[in-house]
Structures are given as structure tokens and as C-alpha cells.
N, C-alpha and C positions, 0 to 999 in steps of 0.2 A: 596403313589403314587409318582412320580416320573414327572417332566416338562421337555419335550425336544421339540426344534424348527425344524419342519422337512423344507425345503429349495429345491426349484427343479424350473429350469428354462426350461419349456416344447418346447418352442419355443424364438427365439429371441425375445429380449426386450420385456418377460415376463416370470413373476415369480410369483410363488405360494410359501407362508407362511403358514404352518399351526401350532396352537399351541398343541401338546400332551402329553396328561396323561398318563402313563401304571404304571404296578406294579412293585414293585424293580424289579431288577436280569431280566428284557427283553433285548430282542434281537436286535440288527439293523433291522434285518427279521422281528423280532415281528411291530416294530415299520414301516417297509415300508407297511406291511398289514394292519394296520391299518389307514395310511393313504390314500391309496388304496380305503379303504371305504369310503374316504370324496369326495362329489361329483367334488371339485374342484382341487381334484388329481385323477380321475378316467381312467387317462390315461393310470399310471403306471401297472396297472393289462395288457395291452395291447403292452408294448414293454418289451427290453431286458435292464432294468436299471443297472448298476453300481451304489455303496451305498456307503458311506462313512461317516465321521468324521471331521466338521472343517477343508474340505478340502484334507483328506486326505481316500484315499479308504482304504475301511476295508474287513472285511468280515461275512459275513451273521452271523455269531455266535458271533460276540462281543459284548459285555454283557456293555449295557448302564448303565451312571450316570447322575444325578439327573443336568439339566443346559447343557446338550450334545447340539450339533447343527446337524443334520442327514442332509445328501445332497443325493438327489440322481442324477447322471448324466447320461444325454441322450447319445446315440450312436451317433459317431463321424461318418459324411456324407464323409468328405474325411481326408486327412493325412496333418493335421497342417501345416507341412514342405512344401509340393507341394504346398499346398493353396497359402500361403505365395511368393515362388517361381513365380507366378501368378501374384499376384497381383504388382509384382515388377515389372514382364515384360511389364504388362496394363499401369505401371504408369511412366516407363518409356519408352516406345517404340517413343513415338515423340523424346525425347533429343537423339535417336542413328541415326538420317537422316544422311546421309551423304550428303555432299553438293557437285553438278556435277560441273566438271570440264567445263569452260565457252568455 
């Protein structure tokens, strides 16, 4: 058997750890199913997850080793870049007053 840390943050500032067993030669796949069936990842059966590696997305078919770290990542609500753009303008909009002419 084979140890890998599967890692999935479902909602902000919160995050699920689980430790898994599988048999050599599984899958990313193998391994999101599996976690799938613990009750305190029972979310992932329910959305549209991204999977990956130490941070790095994979694909359904990569063949685990024995100390892997599995992440799965939730669906992005808006586009990084815009968000961002946002919260520049919230945090600056008092410093661009202009000041009337007396």
C-alpha cells in the first residue's frame, strides 16, 4: 500500500486533511474517489473539482507515489485579476477626492 495526504480547502478558512491508503500503481482519480467516500470530503462527489499534485494540476490518470500530497481545487467564483482590480478601487477610492476649488 501506498500513503498519500489528500488536501482540499472547501470553503475559506477551511480545510480538510485526509490520510490515504491505496494499492500501488492508483490514480489521482482512484484517490479523489476514495476520498469522496469519507464523510468529511463528501462534498467533492457534488461539484466540478480540479485535482492535482503539490500544487500543481494534474490529470485524472497520473499514476501515484508512495508520500504524493493530492489537492483538489474548488471552482474559481470570479477571475483573480478583476477581483483584485476591486478591491484596489474599494481601498482606494477615498485617497482620489479631489478637493473644490474654495
Amino acid at each position: 500500500m501506498i500513503r498519500v495526504e489528500f488536501v482540499c480547502s472547501p470553503a475559506a478558512r477551511q480545510v480538510v486533511n485526509l490520510p490515504l491508503q491505496l494499492p500501488p500503481g492508483s490514480t489521482l482519480q482512484q484517490a479523489l474517489q476514495q476520498a469522496a467516500a469519507d464523510p468529511r470530503a463528501s462534498f467533492l462527489a457534488a461539484g466540478d473539482w480540479d485535482a492535482g499534485l503539490w500544487g500543481r494540476r494534474q490529470p485524472g490518470s497520473t499514476v501515484l507515489q508512495d508520500g504524493d500530497r493530492v489537492e483538489a481545487y474548488r471552482p474559481l467564483r470570479c477571475d483573480p485579476k478583476e477581483a483584485r482590480r476591486l478591491r484596489y478601487r474599494q481601498d482606494s477610492a477615498p485617497a482620489r477626492r479631489v478637493k473644490s476649488a474654495p
